[in-house]
N, C-alpha and C positions, 0 to 999 in steps of 0.2 A: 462343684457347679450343679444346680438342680437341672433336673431330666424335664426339656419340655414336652407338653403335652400333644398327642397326636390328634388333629382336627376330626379326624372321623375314626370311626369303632375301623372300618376297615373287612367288616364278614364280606368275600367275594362271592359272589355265584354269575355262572353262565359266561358266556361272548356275546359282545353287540356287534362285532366284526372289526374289521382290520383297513389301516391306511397305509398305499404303499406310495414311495416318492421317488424316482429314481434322483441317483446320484452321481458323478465321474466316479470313473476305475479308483481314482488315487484319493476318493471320500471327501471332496469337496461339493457343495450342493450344485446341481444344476438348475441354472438359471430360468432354461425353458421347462422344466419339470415340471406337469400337471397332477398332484394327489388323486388316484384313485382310489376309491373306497369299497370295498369287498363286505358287504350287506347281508349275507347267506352262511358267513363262517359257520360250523356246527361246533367244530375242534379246532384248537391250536395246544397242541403239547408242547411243554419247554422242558430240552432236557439240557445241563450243562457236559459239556466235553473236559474230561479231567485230565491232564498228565501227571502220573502217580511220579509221586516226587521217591529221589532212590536211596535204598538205603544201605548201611552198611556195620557188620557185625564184626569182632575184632574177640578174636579166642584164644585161649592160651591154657594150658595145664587141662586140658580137656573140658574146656566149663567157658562160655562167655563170661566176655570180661568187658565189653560195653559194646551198643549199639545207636547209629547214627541213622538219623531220617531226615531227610530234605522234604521243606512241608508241597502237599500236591498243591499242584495250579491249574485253577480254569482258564483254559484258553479261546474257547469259544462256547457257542451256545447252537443246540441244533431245534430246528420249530421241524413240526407235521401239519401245516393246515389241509382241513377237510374242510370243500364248501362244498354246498348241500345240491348247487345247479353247475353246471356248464357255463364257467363266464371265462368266454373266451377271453375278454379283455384283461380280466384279472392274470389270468397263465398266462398271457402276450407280455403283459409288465412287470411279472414275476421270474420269469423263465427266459424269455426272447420269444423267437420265434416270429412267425408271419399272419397275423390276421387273413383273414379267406374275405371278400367284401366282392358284393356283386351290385349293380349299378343298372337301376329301372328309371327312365328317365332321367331325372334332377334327385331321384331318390337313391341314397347308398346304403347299404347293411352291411351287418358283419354279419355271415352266414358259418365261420369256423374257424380253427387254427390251424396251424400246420408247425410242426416241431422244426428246431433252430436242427443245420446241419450239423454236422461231425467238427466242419471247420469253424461255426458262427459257437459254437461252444465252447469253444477257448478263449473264449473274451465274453466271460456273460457278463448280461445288464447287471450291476449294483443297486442298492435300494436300501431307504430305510422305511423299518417297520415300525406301525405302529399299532399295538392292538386295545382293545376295551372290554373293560368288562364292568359290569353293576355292583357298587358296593351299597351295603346294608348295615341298617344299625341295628341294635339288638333287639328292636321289636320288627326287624323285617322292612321296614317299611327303606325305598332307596335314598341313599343320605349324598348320592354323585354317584364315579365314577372313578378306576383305576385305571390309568394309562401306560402299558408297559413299551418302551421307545426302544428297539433293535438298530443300531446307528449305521451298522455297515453291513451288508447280505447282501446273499445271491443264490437261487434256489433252481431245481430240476423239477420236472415234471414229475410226482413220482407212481403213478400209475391209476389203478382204477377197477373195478371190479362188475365186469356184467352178469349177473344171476337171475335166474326166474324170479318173477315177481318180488324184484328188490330193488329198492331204490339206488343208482349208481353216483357214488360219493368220490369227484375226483381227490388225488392227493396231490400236494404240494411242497416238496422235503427243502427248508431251509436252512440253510448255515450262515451265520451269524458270529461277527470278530470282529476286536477294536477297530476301532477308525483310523487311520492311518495317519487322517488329517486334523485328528484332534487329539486330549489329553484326555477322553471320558474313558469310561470301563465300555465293559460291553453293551450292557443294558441299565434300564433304569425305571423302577417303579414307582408311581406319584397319582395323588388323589385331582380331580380334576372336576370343575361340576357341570359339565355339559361334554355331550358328544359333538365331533365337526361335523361341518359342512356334506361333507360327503357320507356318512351313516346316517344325516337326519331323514 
C-alpha cells in the first residue's frame, strides 16, 4: 500500500497557548463546560511516564542461557505549564480552588485565588487539554497549526518563584491518562489551520 503524503512539512516552533474544558470525574464531557483559553503560555513540557516493562534472565552452567523482556508502557503523560502573568482563572480551572471576587456596585472582579483545601483535593476538577503551536514550512513562512489534545487531566499548583528584579513565572504541573470514557490513547497530534475562539 503506498504511504500517503503528510499535508504540511510539519517544522513546530513556539506556543500560542492552551485550551482547557472541564470534564466529569468519570471523562465524559460536561455539558455546562465553558473552554477557557490561557493566552500568555511561555512553556508547556511534555514528558511521557513509562513503566519499564520486566525482565527476566534464565542461567545455567555459569553463563546465560536466555533472556526475556516485557516491552515498556506509557501510561500517562506529565505537562509543566508556565504562564508568563497571574491568571487566576486559568489556576481556578486547572487546579480547583476558589476565585477571590470583590463587588463595587453592579461591578464584580476577580482580585485573586485561593488554593483548594486538603479535603476539596481529593476530588480535583478533570479537564481536557488542548495546546497549540505554529507549524512552518521549509522556507519559514506559517503553513497552520499543531494541535496537541490531552483527553483526560488533572493538575496542582506547582509553585512559583519570587526573585529581585525577575519576572515571576507561575507553574502548573499536569498529569494526563487515558480517558476512562473512551477508546483514544492518551494524546493526539494533528495539523489544524486556525486557532479557536478563545486564543484569537
Amino acid at each position: 500500500m503506498a504511504q500517503l503524503p503528510q499535508n504540511k512539512r510539519g517544522y513546530i516552533r513556539g506556543v500560542k497557548g492552551a485550551v482547557v474544558t472541564r470534564i466529569n470525574a468519570d471523562g465524559t464531557p460536561d455539558g455546562g463546560a465553558t473552554p477557557y483559553g490561557i493566552k500568555t503560555t511561555q512553556k508547556i513540557s511534555v514528558e511521557t511516564e513509562v513503566v519499564a516493562g520486566e525482565s527476566a534472565d534464565l542461567r545455567g552452567g555459569d553463563k546465560l542461557l536466555a533472556h526475556v523482556k516485557d516491552p515498556d508502557t506509557v501510561v500517562g503523560v506529565n505537562l509543566t505549564l508556565n504562564d508568563a502573568r497571574f491568571d487566576a482563572h486559568a489556576i481556578e480551572v486547572l487546579g480547583g480552588g476558589t476565585l477571590i471576587e470583590v463587588t463595587e456596585g453592579s461591578d464584580t472582579r476577580v482580585v485573586g485565588w485561593e488554593a483548594p483545601t486538603i479535603e476539596a483535593q481529593q476530588t480535583p476538577p478533570h479537564f481536557q487539554l488542548e495546546v497549540y503551536a505554529t507549524s512552518h514550512d521549509s522556507r519559514g513562512g506559517v503553513e497552520g497549526y499543531v494541535r496537541y489534545t490531552f483527553y483526560y487531566c488533572r493538575a496542582v499548583f506547582g509553585g512559583e518563584t519570587l526573585e529581585d528584579r525577575q519576572w515571576v513565572v507561575p507553574e502548573i504541573k499536569i498529569t494526563c491518562l487515558e480517558n476512562p470514557s473512551t477508546s483514544a490513547g492518551l494524546y493526539k497530534k494533528e495539523f489544524v489551520d486556525s486557532l479557536p475562539a478563545e486564543l484569537s
